[in-house]
Structures are given as C-alpha cells and as structure tokens.
C-alpha positions in Angstrom: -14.0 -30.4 41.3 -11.3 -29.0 38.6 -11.0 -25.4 38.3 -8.4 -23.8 35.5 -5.7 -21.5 37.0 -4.9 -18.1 35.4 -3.6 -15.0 36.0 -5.0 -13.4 39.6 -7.8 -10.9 37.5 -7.6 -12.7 34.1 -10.2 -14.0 32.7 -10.2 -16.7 29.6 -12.9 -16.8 26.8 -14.7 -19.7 26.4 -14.5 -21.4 23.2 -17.6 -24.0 23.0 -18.5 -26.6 20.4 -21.9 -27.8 19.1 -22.2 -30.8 18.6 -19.6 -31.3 21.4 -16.8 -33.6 20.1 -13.4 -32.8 19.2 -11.9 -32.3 17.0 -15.4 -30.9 15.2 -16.0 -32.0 11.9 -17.6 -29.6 9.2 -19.7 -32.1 7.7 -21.8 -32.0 11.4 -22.6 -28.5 10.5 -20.6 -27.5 13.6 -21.8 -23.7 15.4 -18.9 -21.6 17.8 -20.0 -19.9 20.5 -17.6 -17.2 21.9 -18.4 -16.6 25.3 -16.7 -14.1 28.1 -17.6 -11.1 30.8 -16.7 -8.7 27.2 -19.8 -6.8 26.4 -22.3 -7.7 23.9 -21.2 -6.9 20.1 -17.0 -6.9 21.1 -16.4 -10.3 19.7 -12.7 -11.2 17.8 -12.8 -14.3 15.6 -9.7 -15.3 14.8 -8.9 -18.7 12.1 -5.7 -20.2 11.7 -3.8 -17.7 14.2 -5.0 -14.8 11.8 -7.7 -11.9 12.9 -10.7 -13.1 10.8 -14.0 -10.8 9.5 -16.4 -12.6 11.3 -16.5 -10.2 13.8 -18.7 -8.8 16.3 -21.0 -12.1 16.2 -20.9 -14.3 19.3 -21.9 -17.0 17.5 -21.8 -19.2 13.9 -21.6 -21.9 11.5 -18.0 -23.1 10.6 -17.9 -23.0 6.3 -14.4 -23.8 6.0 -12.1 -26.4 7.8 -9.2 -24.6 10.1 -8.2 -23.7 13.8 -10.5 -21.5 15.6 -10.0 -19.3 18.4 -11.7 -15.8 20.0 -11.5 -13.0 22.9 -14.6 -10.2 24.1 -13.6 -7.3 25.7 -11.7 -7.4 29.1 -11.2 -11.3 28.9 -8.3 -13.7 27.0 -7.9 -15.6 24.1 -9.6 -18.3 24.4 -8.1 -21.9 23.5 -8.5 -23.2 20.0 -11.0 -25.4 18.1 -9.9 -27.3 15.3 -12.6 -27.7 12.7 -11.7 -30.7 10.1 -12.6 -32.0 6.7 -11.2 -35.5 6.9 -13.0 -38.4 5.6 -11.8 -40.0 8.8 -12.2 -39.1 11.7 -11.1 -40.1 15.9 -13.2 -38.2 17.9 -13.4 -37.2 21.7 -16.2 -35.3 23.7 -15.1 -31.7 23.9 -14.9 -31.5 27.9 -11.7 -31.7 30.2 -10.9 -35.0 30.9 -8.6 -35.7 33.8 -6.8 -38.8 34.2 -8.5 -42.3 35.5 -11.8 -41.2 33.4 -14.0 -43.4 31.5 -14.4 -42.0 27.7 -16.3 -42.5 24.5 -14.2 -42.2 21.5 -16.3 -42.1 18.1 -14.5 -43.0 14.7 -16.6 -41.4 12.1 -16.8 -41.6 7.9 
C-alpha cells in the first residue's frame, strides 16, 4: 500500500470531497468535510489562502467557486480543494493515483 510521509508526530488534516472528483464543481452541490485527531468544534476554514468565517463546522456546502483548504486542533493544514464554476469541465476521481493506474476521466457541461 501507499502511506503519505510527514513530519515524525505531525499529523495532516484531511480535506475530503463529495461527490469525489476533482477538481469539484459547484453546480454538483459539492459538501467539505474537514477531518483530523483536533477536537470537536476547533475547525479553521480557510478559502483562497485567506482564514474564512465558516468556522467551527466540520462540514458544508461550497456557495462560491475558490480554493479550499482547513486544520483542527493539534493536526496540519490540510491540502487544498479547488471548487470551480466553469462551464467545462476535465475531471478526475479525488483519490491518490500512483503511476501505471487505470483512470476515469469525466468531461462535464
């Protein structure tokens, strides 16, 4: 299996995506979920590399188009989301993929 290096006693936040393609799309009514070993209620949202109100909720429905990222207590930022409004879109499921692996690409309108 593939396991993500950090830090020895770092911890990264998981970012996750529903529905699971990347980049997300806002017209798919697309939901964040911040998850981390942070206590319940200590979530940072953070859009377009600024701290964003939409704090203390581990979870929500993207409104506006823009580059998502978030950290709970004791753990890391996690890696960003993009969230689009194009009226085209190339899209990729939102998991690792390592090289030699066989993906489904979706071009949506």
């Amino acid at each position: 299996g593939w396991c993500p290096l950090s830090p020895t006693g770092a911890q990264t936040t998981q970012l996750l995506v529903q529905p699971p393609w990347r980049p997300a799309v806002l017209w798919d009514r697309v939901t964040l979920t911040c998850q981390g070993s942070g206590t319940t209620g200590a979530t940072t949202w953070y859009k377009d590399e600024q701290r964003w109100e939409q704090e203390d909720q581990d979870k929500f429905v993207v409104i506006k188009s823009g580059t998502y990222m978030c950290d709970t207590y004791s753990t890391r930022l996690s890696s960003p989301v993009r969230v689009v409004d194009d009226w085209l879109v190339l899209q990729v499921p939102a998991r690792v993929l390592l090289e030699g692996d066989t993906v489904t690409l979706r071009c949506r309108s």
